[in-house]
N, C-alpha and C positions, 0 to 999 in steps of 0.2 A: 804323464805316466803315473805321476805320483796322486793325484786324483782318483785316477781307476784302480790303483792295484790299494789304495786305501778304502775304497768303497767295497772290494771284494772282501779284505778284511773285518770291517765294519761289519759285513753281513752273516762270516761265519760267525765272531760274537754275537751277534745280534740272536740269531740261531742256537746258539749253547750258552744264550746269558736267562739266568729265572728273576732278575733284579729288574723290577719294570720301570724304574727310574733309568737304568742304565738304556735297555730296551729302549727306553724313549729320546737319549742322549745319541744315541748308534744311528736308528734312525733318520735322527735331525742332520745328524752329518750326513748322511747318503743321500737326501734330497738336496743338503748344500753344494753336494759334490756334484750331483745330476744336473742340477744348473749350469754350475763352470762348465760341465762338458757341453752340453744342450749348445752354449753360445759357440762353442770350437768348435761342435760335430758342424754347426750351423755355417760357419765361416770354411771349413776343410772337412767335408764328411770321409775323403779318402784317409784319412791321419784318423778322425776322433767320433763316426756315424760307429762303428761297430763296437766301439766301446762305451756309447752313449745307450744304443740300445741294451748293451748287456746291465749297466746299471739302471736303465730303466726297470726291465724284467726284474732285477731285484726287489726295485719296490713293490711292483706289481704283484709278487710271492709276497713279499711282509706283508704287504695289506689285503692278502686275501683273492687274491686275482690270477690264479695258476693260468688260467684259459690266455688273460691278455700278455701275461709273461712269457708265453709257450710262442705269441705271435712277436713280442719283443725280440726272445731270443733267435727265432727263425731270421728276422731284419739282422741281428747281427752278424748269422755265420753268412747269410749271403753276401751283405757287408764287405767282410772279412774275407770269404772266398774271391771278391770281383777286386781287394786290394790289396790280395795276398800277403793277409795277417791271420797265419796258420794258428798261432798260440791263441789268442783271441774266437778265433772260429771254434776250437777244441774246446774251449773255457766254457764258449756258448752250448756247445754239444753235451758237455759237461752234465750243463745247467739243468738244459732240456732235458737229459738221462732223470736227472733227478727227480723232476716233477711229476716225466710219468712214472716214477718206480714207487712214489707217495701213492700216484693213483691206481696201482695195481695192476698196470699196463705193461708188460715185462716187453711183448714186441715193441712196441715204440721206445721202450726205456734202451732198449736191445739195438734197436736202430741208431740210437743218438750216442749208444757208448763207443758202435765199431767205428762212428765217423770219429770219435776224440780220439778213440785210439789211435786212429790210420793219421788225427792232424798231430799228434805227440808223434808218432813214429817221423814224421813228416818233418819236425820241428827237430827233432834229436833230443829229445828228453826221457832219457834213460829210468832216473827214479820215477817220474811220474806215469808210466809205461810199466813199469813195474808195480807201482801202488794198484794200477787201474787192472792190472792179471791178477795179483793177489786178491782183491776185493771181487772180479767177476773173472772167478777160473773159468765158466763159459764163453769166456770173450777171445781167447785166444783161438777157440775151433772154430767160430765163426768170423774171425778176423783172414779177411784173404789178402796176398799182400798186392800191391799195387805196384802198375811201371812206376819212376820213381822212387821206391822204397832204400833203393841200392846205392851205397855210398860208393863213389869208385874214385878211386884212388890208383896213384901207379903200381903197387905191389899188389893191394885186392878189394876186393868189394863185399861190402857185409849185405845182406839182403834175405831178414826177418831169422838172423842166427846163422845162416848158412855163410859159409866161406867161396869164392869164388875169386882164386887167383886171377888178375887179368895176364900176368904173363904166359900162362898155360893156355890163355883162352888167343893170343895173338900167336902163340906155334902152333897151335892146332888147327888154325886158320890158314898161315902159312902152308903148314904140311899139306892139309884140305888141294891150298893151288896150287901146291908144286908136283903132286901128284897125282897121276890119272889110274895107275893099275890098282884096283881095288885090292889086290893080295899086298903090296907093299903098304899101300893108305892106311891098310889095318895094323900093320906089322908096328908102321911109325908112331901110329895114333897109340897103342898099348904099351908105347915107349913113356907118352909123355905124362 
């Protein structure tokens, strides 16, 4: 883990650093790091394929390679999706958001942000769900929510801000089969 969440660091530096000495230090460590994965993804790609490609794609951006990065980070969120490593999938989604929004692509940038969205939403990552509304207020009208989205719990279930008591929803049900005259069914149901 410490590998990968160091390589994604390295690469924001890398990205807001103007010292080309340092540029070239950041760098060097992200290909050392890409290696140590490269051997793990190679031995357990269920554990460390989806994070090998996501530091691959890194490099691929530093050095000029959006197209092969674009295909890196694609390997990773399928990856990620067939080994249900949501955060990782999202990070890829991320990525991808990013590349096309350099190249003036808003629909594709558009496509890869509602899938990070929906994999944060999915993960339960509140701030980072929050950073990603703030920076694209568009993303919430196009964000639809998904089965799954709904935490449920025995008192209630949140699902995309909405409240949904489950114990209202297990009388209502009740009532539903205990009652056939449709003038009581309504009577009771307005009760609860």
């Amino acid at each position: 883990e410490i590998v990968f969440w160091d390589s994604l660091n390295l690469a924001k530096l890398y990205s807001t650093s103007t010292v080309q000495s340092k540029k070239k230090e950041y760098k060097k460590r992200i290909l050392k790091n890409s290696k140590r994965m490269q051997i793990w993804a190679k031995n357990c790609e269920a554990n460390y394929g989806h994070k090998y490609f996501i530091i691959q794609g890194i490099i691929n951006e530093i050095e000029g390679n959006s197209n092969i990065a674009l295909k890196d980070y694609h390997t990773s969120i399928q990856l990620a999706k067939k080994h249900e490593y949501v955060l990782e999938e999202a990070i890829a989604n991320e990525l991808s958001a990013a590349i096309w929004s350099n190249a003036k692509e808003e629909q594709y940038e558009m496509i890869h942000l509602v899938e990070a969205h929906y994999a944060y939403v999915k993960w339960g990552s509140e701030p980072i769900i929050k950073r990603l509304l703030d920076k694209y207020p568009d993303l919430k009208r196009r964000y639809q929510p998904r089965i799954g989205d709904a935490m449920v719990t025995e008192d209630n279930s949140t699902l995309n801000g909405n409240f949904l008591d489950l114990n209202t929803v297990i009388k209502a049900s009740q009532t539903i089969s205990g009652k056939i005259h449709l003038g009581k069914l309504l009577e009771k149901m307005m009760k609860i």
